[in-house]
Each structure stands twice: as structure tokens, then as C-alpha cells.
MDTraj code that builds the backbone (N, CA, C; nanometers):
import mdtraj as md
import numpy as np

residues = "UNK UNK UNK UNK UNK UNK UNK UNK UNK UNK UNK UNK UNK UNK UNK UNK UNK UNK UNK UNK UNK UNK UNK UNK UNK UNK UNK UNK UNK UNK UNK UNK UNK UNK UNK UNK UNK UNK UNK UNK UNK UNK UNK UNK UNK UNK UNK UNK UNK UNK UNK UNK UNK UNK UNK UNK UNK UNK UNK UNK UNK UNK UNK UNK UNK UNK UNK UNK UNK UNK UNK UNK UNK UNK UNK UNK UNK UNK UNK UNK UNK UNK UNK UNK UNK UNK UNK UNK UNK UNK UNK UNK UNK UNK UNK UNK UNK UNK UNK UNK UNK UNK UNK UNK UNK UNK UNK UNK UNK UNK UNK UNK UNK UNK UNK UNK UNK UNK UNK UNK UNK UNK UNK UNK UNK UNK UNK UNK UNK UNK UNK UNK UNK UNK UNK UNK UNK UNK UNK UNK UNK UNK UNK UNK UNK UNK UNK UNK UNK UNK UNK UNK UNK UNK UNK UNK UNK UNK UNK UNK UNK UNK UNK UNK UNK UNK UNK UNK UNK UNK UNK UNK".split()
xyz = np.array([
    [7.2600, 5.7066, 6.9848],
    [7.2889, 5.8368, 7.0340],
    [7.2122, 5.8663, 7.1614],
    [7.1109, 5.8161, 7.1645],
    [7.0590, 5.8416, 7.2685],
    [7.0627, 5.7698, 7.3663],
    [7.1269, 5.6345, 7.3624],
    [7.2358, 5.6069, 7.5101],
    [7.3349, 5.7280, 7.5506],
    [7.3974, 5.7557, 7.4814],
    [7.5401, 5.8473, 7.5033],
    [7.4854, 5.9838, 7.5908],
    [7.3750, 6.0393, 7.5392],
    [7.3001, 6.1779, 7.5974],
    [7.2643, 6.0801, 7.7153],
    [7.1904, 5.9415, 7.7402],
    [7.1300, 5.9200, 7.8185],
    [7.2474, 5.8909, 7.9659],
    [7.3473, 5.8129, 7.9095],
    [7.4510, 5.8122, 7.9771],
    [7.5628, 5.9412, 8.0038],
    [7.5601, 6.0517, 7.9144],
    [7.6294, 6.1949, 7.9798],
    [7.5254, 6.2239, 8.1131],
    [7.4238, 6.2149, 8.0934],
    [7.3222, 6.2657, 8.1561],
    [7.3492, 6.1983, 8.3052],
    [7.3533, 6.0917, 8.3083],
    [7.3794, 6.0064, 8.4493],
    [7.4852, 6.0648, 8.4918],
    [7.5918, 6.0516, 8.4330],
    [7.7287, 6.0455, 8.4784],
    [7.7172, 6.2274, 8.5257],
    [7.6787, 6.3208, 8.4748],
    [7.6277, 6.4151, 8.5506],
    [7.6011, 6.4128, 8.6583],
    [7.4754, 6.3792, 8.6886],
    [7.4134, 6.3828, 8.7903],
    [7.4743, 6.3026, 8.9109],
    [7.5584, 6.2175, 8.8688],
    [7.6637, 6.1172, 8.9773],
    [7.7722, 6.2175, 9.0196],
    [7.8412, 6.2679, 8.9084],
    [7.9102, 6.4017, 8.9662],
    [7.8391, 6.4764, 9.0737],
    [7.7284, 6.5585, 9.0437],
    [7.6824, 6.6437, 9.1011],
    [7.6649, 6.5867, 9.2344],
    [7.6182, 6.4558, 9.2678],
    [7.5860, 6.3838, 9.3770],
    [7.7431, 6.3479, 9.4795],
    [7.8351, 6.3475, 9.4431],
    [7.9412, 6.2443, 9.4245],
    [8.0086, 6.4121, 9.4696],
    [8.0019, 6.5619, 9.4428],
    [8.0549, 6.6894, 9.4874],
    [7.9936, 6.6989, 9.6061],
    [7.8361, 6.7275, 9.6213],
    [7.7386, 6.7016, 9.7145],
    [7.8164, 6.6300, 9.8324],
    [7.8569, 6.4930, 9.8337],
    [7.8800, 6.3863, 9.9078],
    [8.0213, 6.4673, 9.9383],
    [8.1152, 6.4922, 9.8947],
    [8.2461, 6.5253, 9.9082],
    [8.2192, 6.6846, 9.9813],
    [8.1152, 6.7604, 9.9546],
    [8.1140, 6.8645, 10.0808],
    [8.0853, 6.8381, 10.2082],
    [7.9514, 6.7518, 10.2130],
    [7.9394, 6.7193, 10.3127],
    [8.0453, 6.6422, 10.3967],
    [8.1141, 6.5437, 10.3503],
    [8.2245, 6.5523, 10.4476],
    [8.3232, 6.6201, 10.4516],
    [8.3880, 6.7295, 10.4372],
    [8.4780, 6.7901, 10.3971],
    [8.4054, 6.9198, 10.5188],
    [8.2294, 6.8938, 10.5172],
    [8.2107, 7.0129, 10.6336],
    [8.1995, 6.9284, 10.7457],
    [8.2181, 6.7829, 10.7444],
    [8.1828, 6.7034, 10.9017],
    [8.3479, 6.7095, 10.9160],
    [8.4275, 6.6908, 10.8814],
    [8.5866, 6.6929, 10.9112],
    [8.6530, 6.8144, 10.9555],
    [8.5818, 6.9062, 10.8715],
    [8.5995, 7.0550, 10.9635],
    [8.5741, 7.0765, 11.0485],
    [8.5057, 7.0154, 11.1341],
    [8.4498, 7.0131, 11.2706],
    [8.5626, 7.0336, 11.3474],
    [8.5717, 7.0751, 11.4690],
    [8.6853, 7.0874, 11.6016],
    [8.6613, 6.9261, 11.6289],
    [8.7487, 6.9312, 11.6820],
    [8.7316, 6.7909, 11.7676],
    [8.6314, 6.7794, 11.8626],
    [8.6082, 6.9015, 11.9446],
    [8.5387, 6.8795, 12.0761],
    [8.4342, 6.8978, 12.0529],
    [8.3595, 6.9026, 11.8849],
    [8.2369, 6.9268, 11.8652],
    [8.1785, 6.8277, 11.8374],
    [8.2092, 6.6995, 11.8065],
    [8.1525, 6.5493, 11.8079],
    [8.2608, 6.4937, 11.8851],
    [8.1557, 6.4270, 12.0486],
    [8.2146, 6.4059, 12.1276],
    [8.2085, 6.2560, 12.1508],
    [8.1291, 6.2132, 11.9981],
    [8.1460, 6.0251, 11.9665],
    [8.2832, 5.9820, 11.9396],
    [8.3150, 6.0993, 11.8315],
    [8.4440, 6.0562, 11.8140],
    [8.5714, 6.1125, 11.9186],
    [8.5307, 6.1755, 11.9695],
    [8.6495, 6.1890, 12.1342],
    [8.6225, 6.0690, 12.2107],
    [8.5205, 6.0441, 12.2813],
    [8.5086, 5.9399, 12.3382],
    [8.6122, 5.7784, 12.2730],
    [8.5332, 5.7198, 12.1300],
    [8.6206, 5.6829, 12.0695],
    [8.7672, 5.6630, 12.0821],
    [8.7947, 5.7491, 12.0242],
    [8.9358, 5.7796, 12.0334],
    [8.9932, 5.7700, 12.1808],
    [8.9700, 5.8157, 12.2934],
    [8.9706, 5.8282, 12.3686],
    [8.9843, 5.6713, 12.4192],
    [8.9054, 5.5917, 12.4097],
    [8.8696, 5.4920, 12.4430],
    [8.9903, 5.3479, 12.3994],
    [9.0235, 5.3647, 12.2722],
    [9.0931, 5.2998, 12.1330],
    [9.2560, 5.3793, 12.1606],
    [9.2909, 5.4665, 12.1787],
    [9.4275, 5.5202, 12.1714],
    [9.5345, 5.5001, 12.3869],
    [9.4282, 5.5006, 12.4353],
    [9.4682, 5.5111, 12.5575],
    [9.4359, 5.3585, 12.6429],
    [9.5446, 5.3566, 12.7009],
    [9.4978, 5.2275, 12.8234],
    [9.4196, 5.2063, 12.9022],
    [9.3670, 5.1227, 12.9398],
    [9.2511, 5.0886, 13.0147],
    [9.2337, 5.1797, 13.1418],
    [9.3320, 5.1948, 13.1979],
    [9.3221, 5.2516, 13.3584],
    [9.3316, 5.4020, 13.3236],
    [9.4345, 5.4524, 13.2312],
    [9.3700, 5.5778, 13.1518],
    [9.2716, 5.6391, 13.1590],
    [9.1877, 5.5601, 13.0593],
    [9.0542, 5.5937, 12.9952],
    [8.9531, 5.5641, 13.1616],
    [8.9915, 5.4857, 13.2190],
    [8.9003, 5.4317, 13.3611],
    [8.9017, 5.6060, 13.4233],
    [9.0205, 5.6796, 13.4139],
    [9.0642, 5.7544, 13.5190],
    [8.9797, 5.9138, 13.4321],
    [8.9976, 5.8895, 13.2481],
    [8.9503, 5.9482, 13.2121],
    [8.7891, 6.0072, 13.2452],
    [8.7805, 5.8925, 13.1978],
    [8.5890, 5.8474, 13.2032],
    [8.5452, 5.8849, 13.3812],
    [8.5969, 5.8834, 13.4603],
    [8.5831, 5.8858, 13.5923],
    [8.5766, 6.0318, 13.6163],
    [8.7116, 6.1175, 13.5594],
    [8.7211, 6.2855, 13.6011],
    [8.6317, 6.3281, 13.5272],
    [8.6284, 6.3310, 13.3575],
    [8.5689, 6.4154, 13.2828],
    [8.3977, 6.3142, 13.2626],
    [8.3752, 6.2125, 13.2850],
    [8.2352, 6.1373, 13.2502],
    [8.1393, 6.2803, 13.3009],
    [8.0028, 6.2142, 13.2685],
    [7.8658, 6.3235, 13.2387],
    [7.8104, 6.2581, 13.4420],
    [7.8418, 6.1106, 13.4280],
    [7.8160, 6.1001, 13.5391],
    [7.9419, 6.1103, 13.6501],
    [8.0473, 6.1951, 13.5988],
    [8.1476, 6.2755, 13.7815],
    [8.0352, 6.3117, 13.8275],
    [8.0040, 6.4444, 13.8066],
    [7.9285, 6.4933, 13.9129],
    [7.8516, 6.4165, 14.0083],
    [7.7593, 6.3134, 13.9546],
    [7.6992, 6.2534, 14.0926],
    [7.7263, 6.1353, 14.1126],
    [7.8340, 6.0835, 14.0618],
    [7.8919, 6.0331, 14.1812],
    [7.9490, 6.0654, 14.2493],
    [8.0456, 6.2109, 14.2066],
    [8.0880, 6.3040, 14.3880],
    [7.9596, 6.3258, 14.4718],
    [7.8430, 6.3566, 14.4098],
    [7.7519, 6.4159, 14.5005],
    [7.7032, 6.2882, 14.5588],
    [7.7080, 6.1611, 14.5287],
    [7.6591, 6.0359, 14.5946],
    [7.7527, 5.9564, 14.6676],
    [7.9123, 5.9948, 14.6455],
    [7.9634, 5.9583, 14.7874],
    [7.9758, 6.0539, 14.8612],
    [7.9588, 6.1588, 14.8398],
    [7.9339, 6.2983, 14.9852],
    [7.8290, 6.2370, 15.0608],
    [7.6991, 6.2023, 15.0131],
    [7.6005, 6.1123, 15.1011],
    [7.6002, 6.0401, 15.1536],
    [7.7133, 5.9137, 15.1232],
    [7.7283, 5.8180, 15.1601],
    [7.8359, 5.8502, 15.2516],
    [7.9422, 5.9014, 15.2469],
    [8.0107, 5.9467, 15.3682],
    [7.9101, 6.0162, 15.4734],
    [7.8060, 6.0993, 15.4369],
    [7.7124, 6.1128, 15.5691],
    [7.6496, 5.9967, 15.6274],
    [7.6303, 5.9415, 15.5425],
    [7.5016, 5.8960, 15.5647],
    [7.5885, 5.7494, 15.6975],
    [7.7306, 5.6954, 15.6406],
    [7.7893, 5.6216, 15.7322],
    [7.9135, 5.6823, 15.8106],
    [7.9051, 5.7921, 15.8278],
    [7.9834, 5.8961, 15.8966],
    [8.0792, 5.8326, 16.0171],
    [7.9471, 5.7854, 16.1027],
    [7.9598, 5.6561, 16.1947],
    [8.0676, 5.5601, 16.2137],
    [7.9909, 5.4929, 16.0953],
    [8.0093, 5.3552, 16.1144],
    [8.1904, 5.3710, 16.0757],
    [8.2159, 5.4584, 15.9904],
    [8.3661, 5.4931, 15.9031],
    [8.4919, 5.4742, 15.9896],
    [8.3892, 5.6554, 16.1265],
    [8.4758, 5.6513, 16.2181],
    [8.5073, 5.5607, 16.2748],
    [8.3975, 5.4562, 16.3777],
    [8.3867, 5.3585, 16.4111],
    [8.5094, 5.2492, 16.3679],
    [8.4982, 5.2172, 16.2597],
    [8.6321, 5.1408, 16.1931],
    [8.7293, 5.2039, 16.1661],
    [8.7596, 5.3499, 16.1556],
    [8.8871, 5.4196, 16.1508],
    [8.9691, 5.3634, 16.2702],
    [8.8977, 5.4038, 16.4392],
    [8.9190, 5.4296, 16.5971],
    [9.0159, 5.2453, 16.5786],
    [8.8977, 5.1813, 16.5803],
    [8.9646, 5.0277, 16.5810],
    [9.0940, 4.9834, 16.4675],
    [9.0751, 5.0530, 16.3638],
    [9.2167, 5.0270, 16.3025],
    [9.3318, 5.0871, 16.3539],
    [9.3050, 5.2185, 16.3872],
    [9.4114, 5.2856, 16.4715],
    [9.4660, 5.2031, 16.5895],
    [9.3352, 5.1913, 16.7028],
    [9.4141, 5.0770, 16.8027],
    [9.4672, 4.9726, 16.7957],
    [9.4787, 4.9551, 16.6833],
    [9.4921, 4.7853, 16.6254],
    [9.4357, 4.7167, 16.7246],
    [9.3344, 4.7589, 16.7518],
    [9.2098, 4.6346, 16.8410],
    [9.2199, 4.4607, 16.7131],
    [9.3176, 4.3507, 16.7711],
    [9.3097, 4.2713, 16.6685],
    [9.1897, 4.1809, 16.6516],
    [9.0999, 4.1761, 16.7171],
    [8.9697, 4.1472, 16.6619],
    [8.8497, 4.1806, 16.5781],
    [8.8751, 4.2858, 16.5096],
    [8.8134, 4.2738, 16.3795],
    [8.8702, 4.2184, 16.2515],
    [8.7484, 4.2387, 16.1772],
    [8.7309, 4.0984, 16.0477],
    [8.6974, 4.2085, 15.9570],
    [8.7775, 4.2966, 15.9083],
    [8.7149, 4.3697, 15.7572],
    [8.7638, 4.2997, 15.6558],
    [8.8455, 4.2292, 15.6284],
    [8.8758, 4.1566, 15.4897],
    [9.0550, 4.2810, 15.4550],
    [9.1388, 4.1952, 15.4108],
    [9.2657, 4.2343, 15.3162],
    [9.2308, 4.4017, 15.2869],
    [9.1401, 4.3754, 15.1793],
    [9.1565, 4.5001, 15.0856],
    [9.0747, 4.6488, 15.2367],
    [9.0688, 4.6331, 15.2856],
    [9.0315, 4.7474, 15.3843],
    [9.1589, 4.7785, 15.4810],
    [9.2230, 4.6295, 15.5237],
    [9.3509, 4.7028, 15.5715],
    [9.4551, 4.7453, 15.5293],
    [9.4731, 4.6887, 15.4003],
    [9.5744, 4.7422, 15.3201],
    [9.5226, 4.8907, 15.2682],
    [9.4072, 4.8980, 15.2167],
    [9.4159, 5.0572, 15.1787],
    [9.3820, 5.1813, 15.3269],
    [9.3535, 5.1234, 15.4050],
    [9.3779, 5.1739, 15.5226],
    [9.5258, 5.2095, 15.6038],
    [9.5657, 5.1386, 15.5678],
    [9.8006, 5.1706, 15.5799],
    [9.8024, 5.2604, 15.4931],
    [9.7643, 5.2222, 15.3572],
    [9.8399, 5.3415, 15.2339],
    [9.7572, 5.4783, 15.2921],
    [9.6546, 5.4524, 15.3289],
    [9.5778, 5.5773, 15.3573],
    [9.6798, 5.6632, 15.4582],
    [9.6580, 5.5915, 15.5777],
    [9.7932, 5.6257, 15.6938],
    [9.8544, 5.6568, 15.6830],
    [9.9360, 5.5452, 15.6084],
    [10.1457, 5.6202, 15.5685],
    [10.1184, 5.7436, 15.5168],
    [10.0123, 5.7740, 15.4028],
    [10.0010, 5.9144, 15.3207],
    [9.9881, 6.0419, 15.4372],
    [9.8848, 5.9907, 15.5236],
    [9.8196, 6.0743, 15.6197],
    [9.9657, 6.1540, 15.6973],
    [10.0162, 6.0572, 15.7508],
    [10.1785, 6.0532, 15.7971],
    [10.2650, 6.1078, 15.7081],
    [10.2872, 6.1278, 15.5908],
    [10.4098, 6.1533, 15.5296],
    [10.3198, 6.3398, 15.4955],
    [10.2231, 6.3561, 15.5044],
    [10.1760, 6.4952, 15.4801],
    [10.2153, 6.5214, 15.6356],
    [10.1782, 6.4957, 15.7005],
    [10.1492, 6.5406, 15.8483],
    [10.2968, 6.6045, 15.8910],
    [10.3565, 6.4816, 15.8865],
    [10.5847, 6.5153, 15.8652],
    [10.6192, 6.6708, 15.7917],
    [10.5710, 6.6445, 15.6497],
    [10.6327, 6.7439, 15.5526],
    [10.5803, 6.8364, 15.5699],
    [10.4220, 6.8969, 15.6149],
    [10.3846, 7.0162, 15.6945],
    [10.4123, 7.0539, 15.8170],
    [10.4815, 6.9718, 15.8657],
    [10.5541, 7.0119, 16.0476],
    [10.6799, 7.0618, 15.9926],
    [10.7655, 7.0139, 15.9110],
    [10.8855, 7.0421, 15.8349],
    [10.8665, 7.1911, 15.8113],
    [10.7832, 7.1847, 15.7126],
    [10.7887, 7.2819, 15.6304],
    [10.7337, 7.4185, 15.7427],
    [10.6389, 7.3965, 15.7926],
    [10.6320, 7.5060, 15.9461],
    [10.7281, 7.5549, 15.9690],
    [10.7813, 7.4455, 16.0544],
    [10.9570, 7.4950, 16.1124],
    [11.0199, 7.5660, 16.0349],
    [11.0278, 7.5540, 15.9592],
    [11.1235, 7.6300, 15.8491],
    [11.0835, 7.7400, 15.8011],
    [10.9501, 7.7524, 15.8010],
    [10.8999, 7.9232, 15.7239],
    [10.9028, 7.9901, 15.8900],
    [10.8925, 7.9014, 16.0170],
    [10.9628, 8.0022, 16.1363],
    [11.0602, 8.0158, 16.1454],
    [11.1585, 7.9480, 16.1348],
    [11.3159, 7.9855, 16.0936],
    [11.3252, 8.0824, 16.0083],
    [11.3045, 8.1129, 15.8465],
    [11.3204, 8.2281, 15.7639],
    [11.2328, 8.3463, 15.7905],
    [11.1500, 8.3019, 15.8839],
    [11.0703, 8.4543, 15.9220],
    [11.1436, 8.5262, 16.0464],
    [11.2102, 8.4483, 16.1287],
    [11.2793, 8.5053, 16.2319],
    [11.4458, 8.5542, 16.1950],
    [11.4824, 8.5075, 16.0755],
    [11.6141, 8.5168, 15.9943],
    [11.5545, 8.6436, 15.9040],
    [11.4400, 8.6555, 15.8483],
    [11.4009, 8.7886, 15.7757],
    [11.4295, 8.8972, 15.9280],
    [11.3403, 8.8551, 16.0038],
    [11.3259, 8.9826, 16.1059],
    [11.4374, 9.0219, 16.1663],
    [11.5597, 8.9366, 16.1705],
    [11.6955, 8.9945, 16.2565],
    [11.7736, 9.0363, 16.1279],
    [11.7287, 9.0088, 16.0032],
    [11.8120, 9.1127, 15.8498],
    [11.7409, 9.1946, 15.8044],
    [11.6106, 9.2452, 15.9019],
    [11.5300, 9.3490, 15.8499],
    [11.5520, 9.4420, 16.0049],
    [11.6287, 9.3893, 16.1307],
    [11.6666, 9.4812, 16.2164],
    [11.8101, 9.4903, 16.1695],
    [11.8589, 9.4399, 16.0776],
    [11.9977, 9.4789, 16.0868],
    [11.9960, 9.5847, 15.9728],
    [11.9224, 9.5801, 15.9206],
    [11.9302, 9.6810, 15.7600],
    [11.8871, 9.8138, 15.8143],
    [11.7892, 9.7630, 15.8633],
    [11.6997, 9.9024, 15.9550],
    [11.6912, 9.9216, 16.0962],
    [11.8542, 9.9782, 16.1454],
    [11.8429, 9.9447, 16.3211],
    [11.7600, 10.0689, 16.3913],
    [11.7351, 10.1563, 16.2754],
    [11.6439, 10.2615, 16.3635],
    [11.4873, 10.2886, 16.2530],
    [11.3951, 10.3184, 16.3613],
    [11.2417, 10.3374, 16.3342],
    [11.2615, 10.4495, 16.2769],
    [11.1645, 10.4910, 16.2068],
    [11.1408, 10.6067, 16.1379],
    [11.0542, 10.6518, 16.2374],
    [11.0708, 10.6854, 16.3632],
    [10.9811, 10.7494, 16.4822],
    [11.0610, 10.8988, 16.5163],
    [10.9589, 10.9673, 16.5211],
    [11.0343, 11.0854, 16.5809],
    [11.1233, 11.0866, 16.7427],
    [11.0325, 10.9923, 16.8026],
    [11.0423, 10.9396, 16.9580],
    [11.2141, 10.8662, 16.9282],
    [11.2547, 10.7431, 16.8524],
    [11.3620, 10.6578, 16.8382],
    [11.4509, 10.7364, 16.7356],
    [11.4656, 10.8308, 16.7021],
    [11.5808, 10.9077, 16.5765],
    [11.6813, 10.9050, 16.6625],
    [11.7996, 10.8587, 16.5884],
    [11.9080, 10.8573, 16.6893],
    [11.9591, 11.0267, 16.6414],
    [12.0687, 11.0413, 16.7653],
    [12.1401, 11.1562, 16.7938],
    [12.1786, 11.2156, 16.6777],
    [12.2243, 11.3268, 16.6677],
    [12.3917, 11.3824, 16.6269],
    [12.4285, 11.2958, 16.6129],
    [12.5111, 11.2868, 16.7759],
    [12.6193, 11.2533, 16.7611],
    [12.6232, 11.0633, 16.7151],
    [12.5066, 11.0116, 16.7438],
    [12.4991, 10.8574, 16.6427],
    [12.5388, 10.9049, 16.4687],
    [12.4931, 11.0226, 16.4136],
    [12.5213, 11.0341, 16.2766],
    [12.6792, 11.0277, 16.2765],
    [12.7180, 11.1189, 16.3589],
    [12.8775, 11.1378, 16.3145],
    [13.0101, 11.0120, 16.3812],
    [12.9341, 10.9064, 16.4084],
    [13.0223, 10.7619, 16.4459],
    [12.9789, 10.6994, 16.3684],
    [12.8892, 10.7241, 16.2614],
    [12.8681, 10.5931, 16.1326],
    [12.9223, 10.6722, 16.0305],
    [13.0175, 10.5721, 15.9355],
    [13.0958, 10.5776, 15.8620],
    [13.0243, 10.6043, 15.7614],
    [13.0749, 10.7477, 15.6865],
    [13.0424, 10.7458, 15.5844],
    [13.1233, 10.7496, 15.4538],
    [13.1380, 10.7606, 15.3162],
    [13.1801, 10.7684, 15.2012],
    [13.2897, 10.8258, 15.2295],
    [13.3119, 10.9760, 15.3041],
    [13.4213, 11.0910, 15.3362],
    [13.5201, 10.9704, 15.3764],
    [13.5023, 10.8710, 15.4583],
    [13.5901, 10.8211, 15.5549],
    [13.6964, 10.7471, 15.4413],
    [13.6179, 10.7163, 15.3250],
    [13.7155, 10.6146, 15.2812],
    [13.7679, 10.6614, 15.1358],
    [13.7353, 10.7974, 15.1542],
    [13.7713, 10.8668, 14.9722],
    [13.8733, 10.9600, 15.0412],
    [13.9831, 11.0040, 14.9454],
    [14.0880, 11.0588, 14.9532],
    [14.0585, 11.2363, 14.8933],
    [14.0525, 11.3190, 14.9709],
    [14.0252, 11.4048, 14.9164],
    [14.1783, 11.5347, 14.8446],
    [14.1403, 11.5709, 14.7501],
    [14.2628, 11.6308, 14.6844],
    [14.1987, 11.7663, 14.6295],
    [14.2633, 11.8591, 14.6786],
    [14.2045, 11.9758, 14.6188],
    [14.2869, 12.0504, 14.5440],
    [14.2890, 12.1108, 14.4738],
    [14.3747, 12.1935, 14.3521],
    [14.3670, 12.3269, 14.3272],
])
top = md.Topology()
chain = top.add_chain()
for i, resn in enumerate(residues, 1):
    res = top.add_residue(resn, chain, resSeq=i)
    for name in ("N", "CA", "C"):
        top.add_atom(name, md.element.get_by_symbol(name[0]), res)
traj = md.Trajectory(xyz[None], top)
């Protein structure tokens, strides 16, 4: 008998341990997501593709910030030398030696530079076109100022057509 008490007794206390264990995770699973950021990362890491997670880790990482703030420096700091090799790629001076990967992302840079440069000259032209198309349908709506000086006549009121002109009047 006194196995059986000795063994209720365990099997108790394994319960009690074994509820214990089952709150505690039951309060780590309740968690938001964004409150353990091992398992975002994780996940993050495991669900998404490499260049993804590269692009991830790059915008949202702890270290963005300085590495924006450490190529802002480094663009000062070779400000120079940048321009310097911008001027000569532009002239296509063909005697320099930067290597493939500088002239090729130097074109894509370009063409981009170029295809903004186009679509904001475009797009100019055109908001001067609809601003000068507003202003000759905002003199046509409104051919007179509300100036005491420009009020047209009388006799301008009684040569614009009004309602009378085109209703039939019948009296009884």
C-alpha cells in the first residue's frame, strides 16, 4: 500500500509539474511575434530566399543605420576621387583600367540617370501644357474679373443669352 500512496503521490506532483510546464509555454506562444525577435529573425532567415533575407537583413538589420552613416563618410571622405572617375567615364577617356564590374554598374547607373532625366522633362512639358489648357478653360468659364474697373456693360448683359431666349413663354 504504500507503493500505491507512494506512487499517487509522484504521479501528482508530475501533473502539477507537467500543468506548470504547459503554462509556461502556452504564455511563451502567446507572445506577438515581434516580441521574440530570435524567432523572426529565424523564420525570416528559413522561409525566404537568400537575396530576400540579404535585402531584408540590409533595410531592417540593427547594423542599417551605420552603415548608411559609414558610406555617407566614405562618399566624403572620396568625394574626389568618385568624381574624378565619374568625368573620365563620361568622356569615355579609353585609358582607364577600373575592372568590368565598375563599368558595367556605371551604364546601369547612367541609363537610370537618363531614363529619370527623359521622364521628368516629359512629364514638365506636360504639367505646362495642362496648366496653360487650365488657364485658357479658366478664361473661358470666367471671361470677366470680378473688378469693379473690368464689369462689363448693360448692354454686354443683354447680348448674352439667357434661359428667356430659349423657353417658350405662355400666359393664361
Amino acid at each position: 500500500m504504500e507503493n500505491s500512496d507512494e506512487d499517487n503521490e509522484s504521479m501528482e506532483n508530475e501533473s502539477i509539474e507537467n500543468e506548470s510546464k504547459e503554462t509556461q509555454e502556452s504564455t511563451s506562444l502567446a507572445e506577438s511575434p515581434s516580441t521574440n525577435k530570435y524567432i523572426d529573425d529565424l523564420t525570416m532567415k528559413l522561409l525566404t530566399n537568400q537575396t530576400t533575407y540579404a535585402k531584408y537583413v540590409t533595410k531592417n538589420g540593427e547594423l542599417a543605420q551605420e552603415e548608411k552613416v559609414q558610406f555617407h563618410e566614405d562618399c566624403q571622405t572620396w568625394k574626389t576621387n568618385i568624381l574624378s572617375i565619374t568625368r573620365k567615364l563620361c568622356n569615355q577617356d579609353g585609358d582607364h583600367q577600373y575592372g568590368s564590374d565598375i563599368t558595367e554598374s556605371f551604364d546601369v547607373y547612367v541609363r537610370n540617370l537618363v531614363r529619370y532625366l527623359e521622364t521628368k522633362k516629359r512629364s514638365d512639358e506636360l504639367q505646362k501644357e495642362y496648366d496653360e489648357e487650365m488657364q485658357q478653360d479658366e478664361e473661358e468659364m470666367f471671361p470677366y474679373e470680378i473688378d469693379e474697373q473690368t464689369q462689363p456693360s448693360a448692354d454686354t448683359y443683354k447680348k448674352m443669352s439667357t434661359l428667356d431666349n430659349f423657353l417658350k413663354k405662355t400666359y393664361r
